[in-house]
KEKE-3310 file (N, C-alpha, C; in steps of 0.2 Angstrom, whole numbers, plus 5000, padded with zeros to 4 digits):
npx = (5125:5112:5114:5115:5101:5095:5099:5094:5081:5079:5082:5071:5061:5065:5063:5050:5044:5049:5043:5029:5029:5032:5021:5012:5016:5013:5001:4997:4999:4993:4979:4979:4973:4974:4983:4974:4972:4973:4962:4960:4963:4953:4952:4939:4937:4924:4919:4910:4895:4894:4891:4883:4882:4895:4902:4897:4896:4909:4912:4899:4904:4918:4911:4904:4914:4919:4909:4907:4908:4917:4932:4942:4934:4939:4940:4939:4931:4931:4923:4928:4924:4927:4924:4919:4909:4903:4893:4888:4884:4874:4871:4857:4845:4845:4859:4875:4884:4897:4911:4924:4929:4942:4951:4952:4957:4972:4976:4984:4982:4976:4972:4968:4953:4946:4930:4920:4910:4899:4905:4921:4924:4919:4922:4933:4947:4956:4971:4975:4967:4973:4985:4983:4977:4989:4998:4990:4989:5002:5006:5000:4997:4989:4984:4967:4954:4939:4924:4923:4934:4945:4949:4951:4960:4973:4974:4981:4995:4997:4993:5002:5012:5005:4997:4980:4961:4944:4927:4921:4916:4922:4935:4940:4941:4949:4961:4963:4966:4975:4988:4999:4996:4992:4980:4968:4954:4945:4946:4938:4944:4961:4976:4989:5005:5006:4995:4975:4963:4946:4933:4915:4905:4896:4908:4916:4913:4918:4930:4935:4932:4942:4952:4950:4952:4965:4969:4963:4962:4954:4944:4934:4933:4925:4913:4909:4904:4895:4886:4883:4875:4883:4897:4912:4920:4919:4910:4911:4923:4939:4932:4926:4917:4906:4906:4893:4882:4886:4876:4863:4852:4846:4834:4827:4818:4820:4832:4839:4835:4843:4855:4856:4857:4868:4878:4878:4881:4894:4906:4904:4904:4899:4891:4887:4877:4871:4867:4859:4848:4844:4836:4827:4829:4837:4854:4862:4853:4853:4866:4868:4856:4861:4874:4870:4862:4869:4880:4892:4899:4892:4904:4914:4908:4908:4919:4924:4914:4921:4936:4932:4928:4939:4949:4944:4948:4960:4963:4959:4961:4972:4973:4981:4987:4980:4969:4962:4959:4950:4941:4934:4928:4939:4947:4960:4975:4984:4976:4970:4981:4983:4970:4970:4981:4979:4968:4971:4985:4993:5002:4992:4998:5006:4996:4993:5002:5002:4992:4985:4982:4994:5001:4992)
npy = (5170:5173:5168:5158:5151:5158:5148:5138:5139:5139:5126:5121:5123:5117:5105:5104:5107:5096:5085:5091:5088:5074:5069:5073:5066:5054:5055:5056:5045:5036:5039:5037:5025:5007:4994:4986:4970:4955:4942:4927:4912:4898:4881:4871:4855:4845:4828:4818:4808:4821:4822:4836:4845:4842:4851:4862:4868:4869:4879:4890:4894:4900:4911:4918:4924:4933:4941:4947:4963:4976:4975:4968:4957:4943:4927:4920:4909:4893:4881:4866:4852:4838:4829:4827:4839:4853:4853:4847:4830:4828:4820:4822:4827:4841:4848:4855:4870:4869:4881:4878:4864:4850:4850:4865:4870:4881:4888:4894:4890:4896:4888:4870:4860:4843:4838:4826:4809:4798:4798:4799:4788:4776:4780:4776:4784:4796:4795:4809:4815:4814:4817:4831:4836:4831:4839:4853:4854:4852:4862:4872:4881:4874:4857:4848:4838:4834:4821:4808:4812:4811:4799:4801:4809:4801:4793:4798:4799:4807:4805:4797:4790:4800:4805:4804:4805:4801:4800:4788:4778:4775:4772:4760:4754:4765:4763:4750:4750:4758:4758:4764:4774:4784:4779:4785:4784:4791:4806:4824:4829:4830:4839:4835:4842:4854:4848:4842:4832:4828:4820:4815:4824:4835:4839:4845:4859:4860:4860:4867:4880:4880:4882:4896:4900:4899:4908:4920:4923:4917:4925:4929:4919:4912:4918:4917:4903:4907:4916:4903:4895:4885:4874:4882:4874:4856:4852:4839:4834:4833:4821:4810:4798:4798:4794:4796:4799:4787:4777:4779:4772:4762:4748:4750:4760:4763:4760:4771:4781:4782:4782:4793:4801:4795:4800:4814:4812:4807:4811:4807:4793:4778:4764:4746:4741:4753:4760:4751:4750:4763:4759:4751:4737:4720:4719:4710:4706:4717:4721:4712:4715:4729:4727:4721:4728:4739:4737:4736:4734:4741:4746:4748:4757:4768:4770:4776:4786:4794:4797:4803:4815:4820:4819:4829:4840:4841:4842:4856:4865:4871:4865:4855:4838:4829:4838:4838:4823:4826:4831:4822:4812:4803:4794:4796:4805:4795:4785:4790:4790:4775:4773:4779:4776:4761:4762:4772:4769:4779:4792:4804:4815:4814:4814:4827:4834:4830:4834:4844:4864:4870:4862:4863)
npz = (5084:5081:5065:5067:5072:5063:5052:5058:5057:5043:5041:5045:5038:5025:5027:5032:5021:5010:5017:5016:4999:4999:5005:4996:4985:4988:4990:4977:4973:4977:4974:4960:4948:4950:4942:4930:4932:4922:4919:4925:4915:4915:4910:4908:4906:4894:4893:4884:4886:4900:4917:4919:4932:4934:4928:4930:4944:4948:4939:4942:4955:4952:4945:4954:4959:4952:4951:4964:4971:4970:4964:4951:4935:4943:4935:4920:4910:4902:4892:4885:4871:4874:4862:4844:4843:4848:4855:4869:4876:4892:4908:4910:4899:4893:4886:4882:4878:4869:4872:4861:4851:4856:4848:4840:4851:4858:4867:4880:4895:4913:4923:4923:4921:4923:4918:4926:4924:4911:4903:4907:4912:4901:4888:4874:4871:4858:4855:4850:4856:4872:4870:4867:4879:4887:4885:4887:4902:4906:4903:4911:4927:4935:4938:4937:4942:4940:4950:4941:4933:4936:4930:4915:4917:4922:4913:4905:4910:4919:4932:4938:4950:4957:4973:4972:4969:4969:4964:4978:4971:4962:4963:4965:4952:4947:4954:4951:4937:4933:4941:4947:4952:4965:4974:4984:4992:5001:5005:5001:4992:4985:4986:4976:4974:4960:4957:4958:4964:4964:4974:4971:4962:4969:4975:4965:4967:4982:4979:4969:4978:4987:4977:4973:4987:4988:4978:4981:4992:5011:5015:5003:4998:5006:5006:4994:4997:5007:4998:4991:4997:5005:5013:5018:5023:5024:5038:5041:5039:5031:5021:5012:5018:5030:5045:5052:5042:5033:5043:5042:5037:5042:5042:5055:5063:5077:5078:5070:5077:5088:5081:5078:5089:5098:5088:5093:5105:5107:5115:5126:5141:5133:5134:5132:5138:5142:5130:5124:5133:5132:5118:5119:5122:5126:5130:5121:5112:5106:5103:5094:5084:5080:5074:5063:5057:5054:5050:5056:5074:5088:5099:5087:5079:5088:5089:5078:5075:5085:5079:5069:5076:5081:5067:5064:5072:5072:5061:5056:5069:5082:5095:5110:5112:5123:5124:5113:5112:5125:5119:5108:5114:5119:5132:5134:5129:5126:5123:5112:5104:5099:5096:5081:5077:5076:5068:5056:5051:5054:5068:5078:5076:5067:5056:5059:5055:5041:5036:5042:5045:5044:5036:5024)
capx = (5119:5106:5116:5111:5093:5091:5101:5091:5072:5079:5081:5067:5055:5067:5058:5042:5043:5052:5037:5023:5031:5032:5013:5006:5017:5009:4992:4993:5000:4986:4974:4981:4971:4976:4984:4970:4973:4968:4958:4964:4961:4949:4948:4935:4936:4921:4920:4902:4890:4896:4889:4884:4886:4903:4904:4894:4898:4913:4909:4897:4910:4923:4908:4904:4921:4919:4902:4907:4910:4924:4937:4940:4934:4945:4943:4938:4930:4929:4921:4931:4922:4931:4920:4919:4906:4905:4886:4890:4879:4874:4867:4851:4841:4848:4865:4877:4886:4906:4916:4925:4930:4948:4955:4951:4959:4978:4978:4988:4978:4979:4970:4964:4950:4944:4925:4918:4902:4898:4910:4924:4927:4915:4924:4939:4949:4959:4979:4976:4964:4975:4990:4981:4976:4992:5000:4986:4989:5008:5010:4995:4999:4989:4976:4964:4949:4931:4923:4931:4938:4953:4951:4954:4968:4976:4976:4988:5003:5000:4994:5009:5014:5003:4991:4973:4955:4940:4922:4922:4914:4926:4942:4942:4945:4956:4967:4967:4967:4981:4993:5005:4990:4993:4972:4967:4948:4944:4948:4936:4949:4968:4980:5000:5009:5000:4988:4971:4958:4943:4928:4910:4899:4898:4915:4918:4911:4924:4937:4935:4931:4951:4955:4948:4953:4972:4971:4961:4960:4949:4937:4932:4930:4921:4908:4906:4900:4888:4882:4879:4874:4887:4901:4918:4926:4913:4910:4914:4931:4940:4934:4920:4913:4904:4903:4885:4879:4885:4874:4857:4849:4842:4828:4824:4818:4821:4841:4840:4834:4849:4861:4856:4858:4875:4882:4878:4883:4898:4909:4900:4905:4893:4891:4883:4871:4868:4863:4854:4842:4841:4833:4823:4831:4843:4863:4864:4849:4856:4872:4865:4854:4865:4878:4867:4858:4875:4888:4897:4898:4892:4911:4918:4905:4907:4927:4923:4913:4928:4942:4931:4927:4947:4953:4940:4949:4967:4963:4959:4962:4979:4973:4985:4984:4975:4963:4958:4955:4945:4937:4931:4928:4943:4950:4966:4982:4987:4969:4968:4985:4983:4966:4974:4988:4973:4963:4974:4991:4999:5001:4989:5005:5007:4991:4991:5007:5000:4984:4980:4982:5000:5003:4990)
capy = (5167:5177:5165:5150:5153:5156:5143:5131:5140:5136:5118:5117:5127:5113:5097:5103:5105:5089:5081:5090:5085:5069:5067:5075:5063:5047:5055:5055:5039:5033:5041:5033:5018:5002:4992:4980:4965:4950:4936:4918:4908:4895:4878:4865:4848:4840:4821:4818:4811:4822:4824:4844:4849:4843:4857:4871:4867:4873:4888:4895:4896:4907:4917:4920:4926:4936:4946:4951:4971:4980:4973:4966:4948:4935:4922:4918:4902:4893:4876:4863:4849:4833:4825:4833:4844:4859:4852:4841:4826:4827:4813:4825:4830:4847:4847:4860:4871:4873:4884:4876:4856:4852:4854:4869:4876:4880:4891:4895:4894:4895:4880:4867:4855:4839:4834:4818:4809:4792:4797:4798:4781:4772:4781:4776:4792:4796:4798:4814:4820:4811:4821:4841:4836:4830:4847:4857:4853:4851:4870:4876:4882:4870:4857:4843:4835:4836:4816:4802:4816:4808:4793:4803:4812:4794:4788:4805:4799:4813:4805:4793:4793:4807:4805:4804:4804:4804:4795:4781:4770:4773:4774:4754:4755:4769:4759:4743:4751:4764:4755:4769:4782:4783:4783:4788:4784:4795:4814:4828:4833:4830:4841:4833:4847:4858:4845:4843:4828:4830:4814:4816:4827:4842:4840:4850:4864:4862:4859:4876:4885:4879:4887:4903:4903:4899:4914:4928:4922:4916:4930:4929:4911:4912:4924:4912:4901:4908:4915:4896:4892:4879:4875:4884:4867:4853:4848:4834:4836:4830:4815:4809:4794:4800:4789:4797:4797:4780:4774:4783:4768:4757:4749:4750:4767:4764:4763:4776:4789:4780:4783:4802:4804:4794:4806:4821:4812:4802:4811:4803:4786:4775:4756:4745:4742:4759:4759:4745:4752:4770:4756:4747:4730:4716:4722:4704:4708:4723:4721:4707:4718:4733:4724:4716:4734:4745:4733:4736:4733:4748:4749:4752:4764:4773:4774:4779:4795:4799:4795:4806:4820:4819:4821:4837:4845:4841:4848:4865:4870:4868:4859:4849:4831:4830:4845:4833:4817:4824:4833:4820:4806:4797:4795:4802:4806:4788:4779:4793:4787:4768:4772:4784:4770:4757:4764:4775:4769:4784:4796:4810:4821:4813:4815:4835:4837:4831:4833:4851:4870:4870:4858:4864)
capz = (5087:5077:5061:5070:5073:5056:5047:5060:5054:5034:5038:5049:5034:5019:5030:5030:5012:5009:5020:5011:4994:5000:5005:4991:4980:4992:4988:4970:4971:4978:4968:4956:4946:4951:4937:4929:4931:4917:4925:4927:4912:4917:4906:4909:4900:4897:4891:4884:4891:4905:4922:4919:4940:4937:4924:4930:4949:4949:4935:4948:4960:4948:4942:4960:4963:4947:4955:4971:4972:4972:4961:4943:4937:4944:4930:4912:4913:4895:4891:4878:4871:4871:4858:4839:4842:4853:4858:4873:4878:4898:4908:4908:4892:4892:4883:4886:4873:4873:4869:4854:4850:4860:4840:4841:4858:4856:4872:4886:4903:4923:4929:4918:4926:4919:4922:4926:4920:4910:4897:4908:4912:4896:4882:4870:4870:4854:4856:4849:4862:4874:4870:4870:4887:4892:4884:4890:4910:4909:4903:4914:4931:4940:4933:4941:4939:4945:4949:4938:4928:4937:4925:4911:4919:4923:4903:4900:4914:4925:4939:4940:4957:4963:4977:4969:4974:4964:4967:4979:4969:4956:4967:4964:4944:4946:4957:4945:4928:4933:4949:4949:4955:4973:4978:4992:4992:5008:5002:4996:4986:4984:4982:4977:4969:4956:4953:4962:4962:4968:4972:4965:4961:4972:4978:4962:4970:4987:4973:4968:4984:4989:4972:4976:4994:4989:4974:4981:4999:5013:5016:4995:4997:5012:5003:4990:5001:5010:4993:4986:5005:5005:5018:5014:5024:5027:5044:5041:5039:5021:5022:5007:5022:5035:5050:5054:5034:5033:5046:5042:5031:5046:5043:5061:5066:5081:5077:5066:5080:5093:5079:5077:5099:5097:5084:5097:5111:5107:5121:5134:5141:5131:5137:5127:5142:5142:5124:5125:5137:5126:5111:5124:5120:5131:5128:5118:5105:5105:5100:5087:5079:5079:5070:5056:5053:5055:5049:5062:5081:5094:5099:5081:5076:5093:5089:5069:5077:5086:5078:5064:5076:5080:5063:5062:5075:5071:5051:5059:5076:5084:5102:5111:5110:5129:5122:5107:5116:5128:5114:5103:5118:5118:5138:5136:5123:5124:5120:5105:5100:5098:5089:5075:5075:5073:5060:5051:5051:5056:5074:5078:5077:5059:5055:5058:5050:5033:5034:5049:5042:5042:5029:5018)
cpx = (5113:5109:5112:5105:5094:5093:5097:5082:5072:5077:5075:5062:5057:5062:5053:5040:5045:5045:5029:5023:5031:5024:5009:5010:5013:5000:4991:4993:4993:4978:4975:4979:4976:4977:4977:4972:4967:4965:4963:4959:4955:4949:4945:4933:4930:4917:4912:4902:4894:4890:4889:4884:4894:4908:4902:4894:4905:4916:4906:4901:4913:4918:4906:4910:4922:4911:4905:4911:4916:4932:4936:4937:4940:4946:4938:4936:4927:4929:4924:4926:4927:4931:4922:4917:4904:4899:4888:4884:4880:4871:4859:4851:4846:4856:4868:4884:4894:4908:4919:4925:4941:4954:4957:4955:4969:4982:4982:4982:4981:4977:4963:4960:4946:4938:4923:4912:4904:4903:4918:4929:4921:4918:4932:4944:4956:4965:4979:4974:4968:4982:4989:4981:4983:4996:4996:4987:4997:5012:5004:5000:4997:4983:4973:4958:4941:4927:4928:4932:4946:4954:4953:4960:4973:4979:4980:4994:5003:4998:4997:5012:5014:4998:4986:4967:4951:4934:4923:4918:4917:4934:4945:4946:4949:4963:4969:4968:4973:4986:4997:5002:4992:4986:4970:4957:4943:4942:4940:4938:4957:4972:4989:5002:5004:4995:4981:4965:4954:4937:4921:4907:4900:4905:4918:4919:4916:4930:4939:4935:4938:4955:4955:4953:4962:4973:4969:4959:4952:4943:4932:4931:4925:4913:4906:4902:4893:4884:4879:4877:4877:4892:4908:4921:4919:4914:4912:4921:4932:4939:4926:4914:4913:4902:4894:4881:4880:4881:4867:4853:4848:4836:4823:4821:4820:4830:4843:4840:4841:4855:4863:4860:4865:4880:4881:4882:4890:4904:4909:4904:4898:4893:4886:4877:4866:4864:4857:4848:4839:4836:4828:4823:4836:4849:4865:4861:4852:4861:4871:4864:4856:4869:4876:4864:4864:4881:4896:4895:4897:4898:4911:4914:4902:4914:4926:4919:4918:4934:4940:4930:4937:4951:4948:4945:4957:4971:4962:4961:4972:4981:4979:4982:4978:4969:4960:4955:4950:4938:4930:4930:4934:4946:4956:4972:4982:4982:4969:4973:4985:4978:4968:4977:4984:4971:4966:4979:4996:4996:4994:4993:5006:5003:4991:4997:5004:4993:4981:4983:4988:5004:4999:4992)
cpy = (5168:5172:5159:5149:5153:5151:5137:5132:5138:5131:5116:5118:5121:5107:5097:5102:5100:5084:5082:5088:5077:5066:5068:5068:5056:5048:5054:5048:5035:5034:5039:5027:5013:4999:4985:4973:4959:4945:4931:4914:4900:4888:4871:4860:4845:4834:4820:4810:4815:4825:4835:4848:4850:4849:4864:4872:4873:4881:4892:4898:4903:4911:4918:4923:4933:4943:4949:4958:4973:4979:4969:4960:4948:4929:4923:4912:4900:4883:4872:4856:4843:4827:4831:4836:4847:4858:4847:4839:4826:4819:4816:4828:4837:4847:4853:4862:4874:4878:4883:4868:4859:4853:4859:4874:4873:4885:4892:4896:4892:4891:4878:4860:4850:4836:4829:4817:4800:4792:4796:4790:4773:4773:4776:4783:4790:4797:4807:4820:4818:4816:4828:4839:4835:4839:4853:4858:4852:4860:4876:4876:4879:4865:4850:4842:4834:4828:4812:4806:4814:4800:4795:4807:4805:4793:4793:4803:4803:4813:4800:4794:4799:4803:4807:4804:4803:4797:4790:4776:4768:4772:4765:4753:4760:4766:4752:4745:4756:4763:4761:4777:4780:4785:4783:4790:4788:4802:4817:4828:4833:4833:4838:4839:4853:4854:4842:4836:4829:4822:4817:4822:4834:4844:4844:4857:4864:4863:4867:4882:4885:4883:4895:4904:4902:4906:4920:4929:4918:4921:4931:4922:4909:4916:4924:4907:4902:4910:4907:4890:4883:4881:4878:4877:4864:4851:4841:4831:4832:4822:4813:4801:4798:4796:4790:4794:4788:4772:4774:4778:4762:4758:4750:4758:4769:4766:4771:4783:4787:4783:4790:4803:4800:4799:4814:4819:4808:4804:4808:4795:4780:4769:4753:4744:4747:4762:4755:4748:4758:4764:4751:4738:4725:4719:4716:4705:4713:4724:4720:4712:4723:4732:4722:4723:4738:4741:4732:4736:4740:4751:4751:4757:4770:4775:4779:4786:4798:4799:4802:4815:4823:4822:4829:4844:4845:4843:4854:4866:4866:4865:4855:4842:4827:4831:4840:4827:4816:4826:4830:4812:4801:4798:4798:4802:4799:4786:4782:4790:4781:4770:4775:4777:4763:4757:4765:4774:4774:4789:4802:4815:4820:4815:4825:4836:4837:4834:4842:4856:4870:4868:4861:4872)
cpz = (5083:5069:5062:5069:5064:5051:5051:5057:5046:5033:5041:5042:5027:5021:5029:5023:5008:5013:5017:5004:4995:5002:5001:4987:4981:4989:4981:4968:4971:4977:4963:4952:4947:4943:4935:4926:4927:4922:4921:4922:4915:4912:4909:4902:4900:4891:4889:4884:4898:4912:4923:4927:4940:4934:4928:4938:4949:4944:4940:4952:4958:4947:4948:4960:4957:4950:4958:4969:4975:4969:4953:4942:4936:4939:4925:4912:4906:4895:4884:4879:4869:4866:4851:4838:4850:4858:4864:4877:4887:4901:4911:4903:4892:4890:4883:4879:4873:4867:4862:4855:4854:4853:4841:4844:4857:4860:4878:4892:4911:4924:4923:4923:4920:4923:4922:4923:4916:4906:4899:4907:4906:4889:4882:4867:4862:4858:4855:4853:4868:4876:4870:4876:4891:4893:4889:4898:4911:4907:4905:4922:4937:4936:4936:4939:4943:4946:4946:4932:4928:4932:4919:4912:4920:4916:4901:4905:4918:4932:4943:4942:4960:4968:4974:4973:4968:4967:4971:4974:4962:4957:4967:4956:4944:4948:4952:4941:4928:4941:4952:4952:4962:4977:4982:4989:4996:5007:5000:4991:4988:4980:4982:4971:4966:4953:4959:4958:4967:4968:4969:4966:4964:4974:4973:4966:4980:4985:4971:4972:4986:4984:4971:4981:4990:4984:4978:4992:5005:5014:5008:4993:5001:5009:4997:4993:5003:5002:4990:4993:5004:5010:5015:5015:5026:5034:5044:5041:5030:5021:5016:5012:5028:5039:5051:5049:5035:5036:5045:5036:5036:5044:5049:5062:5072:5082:5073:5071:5085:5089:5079:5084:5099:5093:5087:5103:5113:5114:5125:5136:5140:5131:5130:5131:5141:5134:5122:5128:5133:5121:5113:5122:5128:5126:5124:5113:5102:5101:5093:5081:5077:5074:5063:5053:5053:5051:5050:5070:5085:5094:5092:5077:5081:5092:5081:5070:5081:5084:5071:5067:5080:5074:5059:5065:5074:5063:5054:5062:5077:5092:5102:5110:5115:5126:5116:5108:5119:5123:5110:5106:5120:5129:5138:5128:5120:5119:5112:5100:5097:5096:5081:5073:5071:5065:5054:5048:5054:5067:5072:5077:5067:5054:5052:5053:5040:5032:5039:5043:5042:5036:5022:5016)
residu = (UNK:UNK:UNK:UNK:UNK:UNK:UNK:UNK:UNK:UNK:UNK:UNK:UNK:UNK:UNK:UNK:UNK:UNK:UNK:UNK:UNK:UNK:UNK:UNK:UNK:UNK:UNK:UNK:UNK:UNK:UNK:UNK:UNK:UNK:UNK:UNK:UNK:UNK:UNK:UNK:UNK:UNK:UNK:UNK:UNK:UNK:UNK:UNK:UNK:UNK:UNK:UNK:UNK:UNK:UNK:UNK:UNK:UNK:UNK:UNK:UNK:UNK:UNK:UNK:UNK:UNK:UNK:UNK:UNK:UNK:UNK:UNK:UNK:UNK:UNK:UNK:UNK:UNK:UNK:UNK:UNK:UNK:UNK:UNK:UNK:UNK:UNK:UNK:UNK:UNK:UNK:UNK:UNK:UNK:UNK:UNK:UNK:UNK:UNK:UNK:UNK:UNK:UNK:UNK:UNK:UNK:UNK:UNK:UNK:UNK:UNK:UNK:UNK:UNK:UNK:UNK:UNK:UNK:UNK:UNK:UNK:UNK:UNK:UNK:UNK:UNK:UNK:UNK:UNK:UNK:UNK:UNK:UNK:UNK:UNK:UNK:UNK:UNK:UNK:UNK:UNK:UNK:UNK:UNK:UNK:UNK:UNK:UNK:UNK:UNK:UNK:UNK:UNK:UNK:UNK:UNK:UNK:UNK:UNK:UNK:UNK:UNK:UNK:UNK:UNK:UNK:UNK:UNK:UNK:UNK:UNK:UNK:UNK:UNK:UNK:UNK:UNK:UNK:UNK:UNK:UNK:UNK:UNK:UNK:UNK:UNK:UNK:UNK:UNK:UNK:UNK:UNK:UNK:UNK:UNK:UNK:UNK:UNK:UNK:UNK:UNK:UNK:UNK:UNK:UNK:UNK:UNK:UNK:UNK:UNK:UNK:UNK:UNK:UNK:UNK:UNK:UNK:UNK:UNK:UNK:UNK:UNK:UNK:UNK:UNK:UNK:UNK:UNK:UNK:UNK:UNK:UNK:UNK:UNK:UNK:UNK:UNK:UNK:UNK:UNK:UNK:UNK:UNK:UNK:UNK:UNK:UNK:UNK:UNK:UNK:UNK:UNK:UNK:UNK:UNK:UNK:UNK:UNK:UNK:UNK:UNK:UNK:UNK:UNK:UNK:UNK:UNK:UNK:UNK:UNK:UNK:UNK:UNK:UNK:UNK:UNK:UNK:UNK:UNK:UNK:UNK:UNK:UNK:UNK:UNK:UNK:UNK:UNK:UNK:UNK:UNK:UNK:UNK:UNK:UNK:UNK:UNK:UNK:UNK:UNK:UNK:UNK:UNK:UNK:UNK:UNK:UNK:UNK:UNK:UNK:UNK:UNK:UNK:UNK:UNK:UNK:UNK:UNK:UNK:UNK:UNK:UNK:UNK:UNK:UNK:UNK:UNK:UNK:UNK:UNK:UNK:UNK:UNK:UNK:UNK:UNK:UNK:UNK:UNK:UNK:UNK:UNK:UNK:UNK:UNK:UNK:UNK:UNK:UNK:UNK:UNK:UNK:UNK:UNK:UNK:UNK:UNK:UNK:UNK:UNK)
# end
């Protein structure tokens, strides 16, 4: 008995020391420096004249994500001129100094972006610029374009038969001069594969905020944001027309305040009557000059706000289909489905699959 007991206090006195060896080894481990990780190559192409937001947009982003405390920089952010001098012409006086000439760069990088601007779609690009950039993006690990930087991405073959985006008022010349681009006028930004287009201007800066949030996460992309007090996702949803925006250039003032009170109120069951009277008009003037100042009819800029605050909510949240119609005005499932089908071509169901959080 007295054997027992003690061969049971050896093993019990082997555990705990097998357990304190085991914790102290956990605690050095994790006192232990983290391996330092190199940052994320970064290149930015930019075509002279080039629009300098399209540049420095989505640089602030990375070097935001490079500030924030508590960890190493996240990227390396280097400037190529696609001209033969490193001085690059904006479409402001102040000219902006790169890195090297695209001679020059012989690099390996993580995400190569091409900026927009007059020189995009104005220049005669050489073959030999033509071919680094094709190279440059087909041995980078993801690469796209900021504005009509997707015109220059087009003239390399690499957006042949992707889904595209890039300014609307350039999303016409892209579609004629390049057929095989799959454009999509609508988008922020479009992602097909590792390649990413984005439309003007500042949409660089949501171009990148996606690039962040897919690398280092939403709460670091979220905290870029509010630092550069911009939207992480716009209200708007991904969409570069805004039924609201669109409408905001009556010369009436009186339409102009009606269209504000409709974009709060679109829920509501809103007649034309009933409008009519909100603008202190007959429902036939009404209509009239509605039409001639809106360029569209009461009804179709009363479905164009729901059908817009609809595909807000079927990009983000995951309401039933009920839950979204009653949502964004619509009377029920069905009425939402036959305007989707209408407008867009596809279901609300089809809809969320490409385009809600699951897909992206």
């Amino acid at each position: 008995m007295l054997s027992y007991a003690k061969a049971e206090t050896e093993r019990g006195s082997l555990l705990i020391q097998r357990g304190q060896t085991r914790s102290r080894a956990e605690r050095n481990a994790a006192a232990k420096p983290r391996a330092r990780r190199d940052p994320r190559r970064v290149l930015i192409v930019a075509v002279p004249p080039v629009r300098a937001l399209d540049v420095l947009g989505p640089s602030e982003v990375f070097g935001d994500a490079n500030r924030l405390p508590g960890g190493d920089p996240s990227y390396s952010v280097e400037i190529v001129s696609a001209g033969d001098e490193r001085l690059i012409a904006t479409h402001v006086r102040t000219a902006l100094l790169g890195d090297f000439i695209y001679r020059e760069c012989r690099a390996h990088f993580d995400t190569v972006l091409v900026a927009g601007g007059d020189g995009a779609h104005h220049s005669e690009f050489k073959p030999a610029f033509l071919d680094w950039l094709r190279e440059q993006c087909m041995s980078a690990r993801r690469f796209g374009s900021v504005c009509t930087g997707a015109l220059v991405l087009a003239k390399t073959g690499l957006l042949d038969g992707r889904r595209a985006t890039t300014h609307w008022h350039w999303c016409g010349e892209l579609a004629r001069d390049h057929p095989r681009v799959k454009v999509d006028p609508d988008p922020i930004y479009v992602k097909d594969g590792n390649c990413y287009t984005s439309a003007g201007v500042t949409a660089g800066i949501d171009l990148a905020l996606a690039l962040v949030e897919e690398d280092l996460g939403s709460s670091i992309a979220l905290q870029i944001a509010q630092m550069m007090v911009v939207f992480l996702r716009r209200p708007s949803g991904q969409s570069q027309f805004s039924a609201t925006l669109a409408a905001q250039s009556c010369e009436r003032p009186v339409l102009n305040d009606l269209l504000a009170w409709i974009a709060e109120n679109y829920r509501h069951d809103l007649s034309i009557a009933a409008l009519a009277r909100r603008a202190a008009m007959s429902p036939r003037n009404f209509a009239r000059v509605f039409t001639r100042e809106v360029g569209k009819t009461p009804g179709k800029h009363l479905e164009d706000l729901r059908v817009e605050a609809a595909r807000r909510q079927l990009e983000s949240g995951s309401a039933g289909l009920g839950q979204v119609a009653a949502a964004s005005g619509f009377g029920s499932a069905e009425v939402l489905r036959r305007a989707f089908v209408r407008r867009l071509g596809v279901t609300p169901g089809q809809y969320r699959k490409s385009f809600g959080k699951a897909a992206a």
